[in-house]
N, C-alpha and C positions, 0 to 999 in steps of 0.2 A: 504493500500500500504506500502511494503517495505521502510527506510525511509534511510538513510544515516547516519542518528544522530550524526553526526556535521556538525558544522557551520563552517562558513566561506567562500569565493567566490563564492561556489556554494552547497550549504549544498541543493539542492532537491533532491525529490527521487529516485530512480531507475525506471528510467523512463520506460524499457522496461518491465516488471513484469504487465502491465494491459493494458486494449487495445489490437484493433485488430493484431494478431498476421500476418496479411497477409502485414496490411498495414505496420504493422514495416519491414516484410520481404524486401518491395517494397520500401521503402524507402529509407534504410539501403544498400542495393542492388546499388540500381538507385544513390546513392551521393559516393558509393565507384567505381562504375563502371565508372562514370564521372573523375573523380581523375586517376583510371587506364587507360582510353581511352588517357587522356593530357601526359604522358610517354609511353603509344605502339603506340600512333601516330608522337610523335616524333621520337622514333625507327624504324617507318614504312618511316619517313621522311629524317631520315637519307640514309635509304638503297636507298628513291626516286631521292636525291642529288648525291646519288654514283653512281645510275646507270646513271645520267647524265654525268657521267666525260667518258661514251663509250666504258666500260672494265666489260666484262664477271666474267672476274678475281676477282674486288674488290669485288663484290657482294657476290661472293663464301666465299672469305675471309672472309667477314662479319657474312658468315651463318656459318663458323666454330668457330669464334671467338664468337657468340652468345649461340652458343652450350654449353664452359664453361663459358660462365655469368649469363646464364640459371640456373648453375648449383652454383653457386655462392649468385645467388636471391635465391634459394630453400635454401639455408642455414639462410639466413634477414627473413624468410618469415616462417620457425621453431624455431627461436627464437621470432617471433613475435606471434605466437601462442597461446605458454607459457605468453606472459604477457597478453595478453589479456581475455583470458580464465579465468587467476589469479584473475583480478582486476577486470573483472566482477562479478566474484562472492559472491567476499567480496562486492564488490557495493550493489551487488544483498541481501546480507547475513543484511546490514547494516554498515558496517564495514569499513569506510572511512577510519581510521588511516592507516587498516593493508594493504588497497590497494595501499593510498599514496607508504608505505614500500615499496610493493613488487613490483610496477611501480618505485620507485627507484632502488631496487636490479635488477629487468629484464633489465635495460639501461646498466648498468656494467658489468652482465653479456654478453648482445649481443654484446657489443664492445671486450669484452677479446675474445669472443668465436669466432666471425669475425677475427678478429686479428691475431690470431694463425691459421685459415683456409687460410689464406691470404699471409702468411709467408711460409706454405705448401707449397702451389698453386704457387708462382711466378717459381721455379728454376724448376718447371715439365711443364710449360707451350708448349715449345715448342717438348718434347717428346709425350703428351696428345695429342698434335695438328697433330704429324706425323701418329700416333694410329689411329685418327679419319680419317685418308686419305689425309689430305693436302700436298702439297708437293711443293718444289720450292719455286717461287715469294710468291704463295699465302699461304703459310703459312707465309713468312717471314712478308707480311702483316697485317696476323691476328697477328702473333707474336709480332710486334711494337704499333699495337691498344690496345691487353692484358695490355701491358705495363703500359699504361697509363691511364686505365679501373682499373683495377683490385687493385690497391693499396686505391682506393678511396671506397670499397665494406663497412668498419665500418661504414662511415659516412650515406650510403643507411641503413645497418642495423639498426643503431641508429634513424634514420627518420622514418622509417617503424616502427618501435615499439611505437616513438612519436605517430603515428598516431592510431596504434592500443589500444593505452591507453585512447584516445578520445573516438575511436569509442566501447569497455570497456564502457564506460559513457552514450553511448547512442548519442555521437554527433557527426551523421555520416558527418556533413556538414564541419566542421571543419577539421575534419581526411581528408576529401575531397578535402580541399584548401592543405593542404600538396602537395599533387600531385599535384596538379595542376600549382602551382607554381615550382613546379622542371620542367612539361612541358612546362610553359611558358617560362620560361630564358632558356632551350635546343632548343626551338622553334627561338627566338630570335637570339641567337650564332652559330647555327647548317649553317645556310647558312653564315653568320659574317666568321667564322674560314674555312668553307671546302673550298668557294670559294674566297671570299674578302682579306683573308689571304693566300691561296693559298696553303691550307696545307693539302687539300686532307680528307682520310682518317684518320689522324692523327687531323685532326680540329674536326670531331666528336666526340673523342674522349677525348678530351679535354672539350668539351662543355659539354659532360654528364659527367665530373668529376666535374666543376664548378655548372653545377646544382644540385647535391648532396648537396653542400650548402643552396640554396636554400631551396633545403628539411629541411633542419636542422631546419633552422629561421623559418620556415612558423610552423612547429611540436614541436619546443618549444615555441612559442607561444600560441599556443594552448594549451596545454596539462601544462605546468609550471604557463605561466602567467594567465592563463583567466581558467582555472579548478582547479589550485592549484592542481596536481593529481601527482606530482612527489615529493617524499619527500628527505633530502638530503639523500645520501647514506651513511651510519654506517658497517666498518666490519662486525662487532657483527650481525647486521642485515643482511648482507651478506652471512653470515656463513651459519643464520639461513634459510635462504632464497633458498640457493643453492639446496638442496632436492626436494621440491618443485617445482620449476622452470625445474631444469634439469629432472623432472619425467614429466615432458611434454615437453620441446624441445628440449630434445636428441631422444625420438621417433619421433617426427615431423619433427626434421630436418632429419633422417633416411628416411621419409615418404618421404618428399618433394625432397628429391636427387633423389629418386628411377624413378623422371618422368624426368630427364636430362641425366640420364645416357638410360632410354629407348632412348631417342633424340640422345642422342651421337651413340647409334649403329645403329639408322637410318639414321644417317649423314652420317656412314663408310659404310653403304648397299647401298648410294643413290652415294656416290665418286667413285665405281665401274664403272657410269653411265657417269662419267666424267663432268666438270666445268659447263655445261648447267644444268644438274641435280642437280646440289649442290645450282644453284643457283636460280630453281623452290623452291626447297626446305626451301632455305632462304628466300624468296618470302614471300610462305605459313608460315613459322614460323614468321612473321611479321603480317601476316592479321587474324588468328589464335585472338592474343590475341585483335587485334581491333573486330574482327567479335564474339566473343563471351567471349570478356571483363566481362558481367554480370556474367560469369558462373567462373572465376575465382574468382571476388569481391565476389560473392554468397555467396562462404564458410567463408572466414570472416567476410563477415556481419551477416550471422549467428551467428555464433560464442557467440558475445558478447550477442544476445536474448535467447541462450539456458543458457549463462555462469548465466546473470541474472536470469532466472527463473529457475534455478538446486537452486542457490543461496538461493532463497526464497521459496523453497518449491513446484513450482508448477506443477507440471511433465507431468501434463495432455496438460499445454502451451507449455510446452515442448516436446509432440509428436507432436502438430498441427502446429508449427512451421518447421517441418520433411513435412508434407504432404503441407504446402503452398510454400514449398521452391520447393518442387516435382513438383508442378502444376504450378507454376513459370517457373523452366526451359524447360519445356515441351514445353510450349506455344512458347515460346523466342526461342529457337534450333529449331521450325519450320519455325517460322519467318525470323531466321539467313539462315534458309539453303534457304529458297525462294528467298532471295533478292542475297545471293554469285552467284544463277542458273542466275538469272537475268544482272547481275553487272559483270560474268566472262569476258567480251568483254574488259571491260573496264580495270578491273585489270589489263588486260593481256599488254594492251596497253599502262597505266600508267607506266610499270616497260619495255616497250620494250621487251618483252618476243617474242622469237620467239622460233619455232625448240621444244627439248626436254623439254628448260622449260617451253615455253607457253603450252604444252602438260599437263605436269604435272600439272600446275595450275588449267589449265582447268576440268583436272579430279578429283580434291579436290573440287570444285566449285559443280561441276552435282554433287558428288554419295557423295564423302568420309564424306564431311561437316555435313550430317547428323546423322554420328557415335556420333559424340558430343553430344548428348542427355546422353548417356551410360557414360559418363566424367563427365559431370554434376550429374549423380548420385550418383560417387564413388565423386568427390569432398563433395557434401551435407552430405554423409556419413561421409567422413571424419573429417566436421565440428564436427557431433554429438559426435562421436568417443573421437577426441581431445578435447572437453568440457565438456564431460560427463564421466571421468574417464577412457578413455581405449584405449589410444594414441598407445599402439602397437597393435591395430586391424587395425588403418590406417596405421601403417607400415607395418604389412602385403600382406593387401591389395592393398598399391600402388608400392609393390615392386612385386609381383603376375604378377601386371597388367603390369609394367615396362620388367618381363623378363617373367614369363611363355605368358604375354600376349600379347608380342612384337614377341620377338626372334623368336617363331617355325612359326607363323601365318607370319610373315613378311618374311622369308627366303621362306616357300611354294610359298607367293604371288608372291617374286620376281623371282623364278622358271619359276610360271604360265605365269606370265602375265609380265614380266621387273617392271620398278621404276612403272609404275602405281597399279601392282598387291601387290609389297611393302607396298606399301602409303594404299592400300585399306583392306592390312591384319592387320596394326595395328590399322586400326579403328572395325573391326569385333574381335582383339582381347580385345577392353576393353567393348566390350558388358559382356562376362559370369562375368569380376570380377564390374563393374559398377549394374550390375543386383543383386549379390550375396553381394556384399558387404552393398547396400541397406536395401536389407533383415532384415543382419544382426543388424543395426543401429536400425530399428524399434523393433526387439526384444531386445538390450537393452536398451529401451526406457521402452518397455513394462513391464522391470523387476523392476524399480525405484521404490522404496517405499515411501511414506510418512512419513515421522520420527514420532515418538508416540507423543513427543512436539512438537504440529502445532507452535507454539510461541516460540522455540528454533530454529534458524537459525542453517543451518545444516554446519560443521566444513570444511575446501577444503577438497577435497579429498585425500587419503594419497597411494594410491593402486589399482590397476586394481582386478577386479574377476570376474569367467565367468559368463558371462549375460544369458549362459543357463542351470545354475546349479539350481536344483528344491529349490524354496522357499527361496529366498537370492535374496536380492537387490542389487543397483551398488552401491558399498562401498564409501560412504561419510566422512568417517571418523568412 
């Protein structure tokens, strides 16, 4: 086994490199999807408290105002990537000093690089918001939630990367309590401030700024104090660092926007339909990531099993970890889609849905939910992609699937069949690139070679190259 080779808090080895690659799958999966479920069920909690204050209106708001935080989180969530990817693989390689490094360089990085995204984003907020369809009241409501959302996004990115430097290590339980604890104290505050304070929309809003801290303590804790896995940060090291890093989270955060901005034009296709439609929509975009929480966690927990066994050499763990992640979401996307067929009464009735939204919901619940299978494979893809040297085949890919696989299949739909034909064409359009993008993953798997030195840990990767150029491997260094 792979070893660390140094001591200190936690000098053992890369734990992912042997052993069943399903059970890590399952694990890995199962403690990060717990973690996400405690933050979209708070999200899901909020919109539940909104729709009790008896206004169509806020709900709508909220699904506009989610749209850009959506797009916000795909930025925390491509720089977290990049560190994870990184620092598993020197894990994976042996290489404790240089991960410490580069789990310091990536926090620096994702805080300047949030920061400056954040600076952007504030003074376009309410032209973005007019774009997307909102108008009136309810932009002015999404507009004062942004407000006080949006300036707290570093602190999300900084936590999120804490946690992806755990789960790097192999310690998906840890990375786990991060979240979990931003959902408990939002869980806590969320009815404290909306009603008790009396502050509406504006109270939830506040409460997931305060729980962002939260996130902080619980992921520096882990990842600082009890792994020793962040080392301080050095220019010099910075410097050196920056290449590296940004040759995986400027494709990944390119990747990762490409599935918010698809959102955003499906918000402005569903606003046609007017406030009842916006706020099925916002609905669905709430129980989305509860209903198949696993299939987003999937790819990062991936992530850090391929980063380690690129790391070490073992390529062959690193195809079967490809086909157990396959046979994972398979199972689970059928499961999900039986019980939303089962459960639609209830949704529907939880959120007061009546008229066009409860329609809509109703129609994601029977038919659409099952597209998600084809998501879960461009995600898995994804993972391999962005850990395996060739981060702009997932930008490709998710930006394909964002507009060639949105735009013409959702406009036919909403032609056809109104907001229900909408809703059902952008799940038939990420079949071809879910399917296709697959493919692809598994032939660059197939092209990985062996290094002639089984006992020379192979160097990070420095460069993409096609995976289907005859006789040439994925360049390791």
């Amino acid at each position: 086994m792979t070893q660390t080779g140094e001591p200190g808090k936690t000098g053992e080895p890369a734990k992912l490199v042997e052993g069943s690659t399903m059970r890590h799958v399952v694990v890995m999966t199962a403690t990060a999807t717990f973690g996400l479920m405690a933050i979209f069920l708070v999200d899901l909690a909020n919109l539940f408290y909104i729709s009790l204050l008896g206004r169509n209106i806020l709900a709508a708001a909220i699904g506009y105002a989610g749209t850009i935080l959506f797009f916000n989180i795909s930025l925390c969530i491509g720089v977290t990537i990049a560190a994870t990817a990184l620092v598993s693989r020197a894990l994976g390689a042996g290489e404790r000093e240089k991960a410490r490094r580069l789990a310091g360089s990536s926090l620096c990085f994702a805080m300047l690089f949030i920061s400056i995204a954040v600076l952007i984003l504030l003074p376009l907020l309410g032209p973005i918001l007019a774009l997307l369809g909102a108008r009136g009241e309810t932009l002015k409501i999404a507009h004062d939630f942004l407000l006080i959302v949006v300036p707290s996004m570093p602190l999300l990115g900084l936590a999120m990367c804490l946690a992806g430097i755990m789960r790097a290590a192999g310690d998906a339980k840890r990375a786990m309590y991060v979240t979990l604890m931003g959902g408990l104290t939002s869980a806590v505050l969320d009815p404290l401030l909306i009603f008790g304070f009396d502050m509406g929309v504006n109270g939830a809003a506040l409460a997931t700024v305060l729980s962002r801290f939260a996130l902080i303590l619980a992921g520096w804790h882990g990842a600082v104090r009890v792994h020793d896995l962040v080392a301080r940060p050095r220019l010099s090291h910075m410097r050196h660092d920056f290449k590296p890093i940004s040759a995986i989270a400027f494709p990944a955060v390119l990747t990762n926007i490409a599935t918010p901005v698809g959102n955003a034009y499906m918000t402005s296709a569903f606003s046609q339909y007017g406030d009842e439609t916006v706020a099925g929509w916002a609905v669905i975009g709430r129980v989305i990531p509860i209903a198949f929480g696993a299939i987003f966690a999937l790819s990062g927990a991936v992530g850090p099993i391929l980063g380690q066994n690129l790391g070490a050499g073992q390529f062959e763990r690193v195809r079967q970890t490809l086909v157990d992640a396959l046979v994972f979401i398979s199972v689970y996307t059928l499961g999900v889609w039986t019980g939303l067929f089962l459960l639609q009464n209830s949704i529907v009735g939880v959120f007061s849905a009546t008229g066009d939204m409860a329609a809509l919901i109703r129609f994601f619940c029977t038919i659409v939910a099952f597209t998600w299978l084809f998501n879960g494979m461009l995600y898995v893809a994804n993972a391999a992609f962005n850990n395996l040297g060739y981060p702009t085949y997932s930008t490709l890919f998710n930006w394909g699937r964002a507009i060639l696989g949105t735009v013409p299949f959702v406009y036919a739909g909403s032609i056809l069949a109104g907001a229900e034909g909408a809703l059902l064409g952008q799940g038939i359009g990420g079949l071809v690139f879910g399917v296709a993008a697959l493919i692809v993953s598994f032939r660059v798997v197939a092209n990985l070679k062996v290094e002639p030195d089984a006992t020379k840990p192979p160097p990070v990767w420095r460069g993409p190259q096609p995976p289907f150029s005859s006789g040439k491997s994925a360049s390791m260094g």
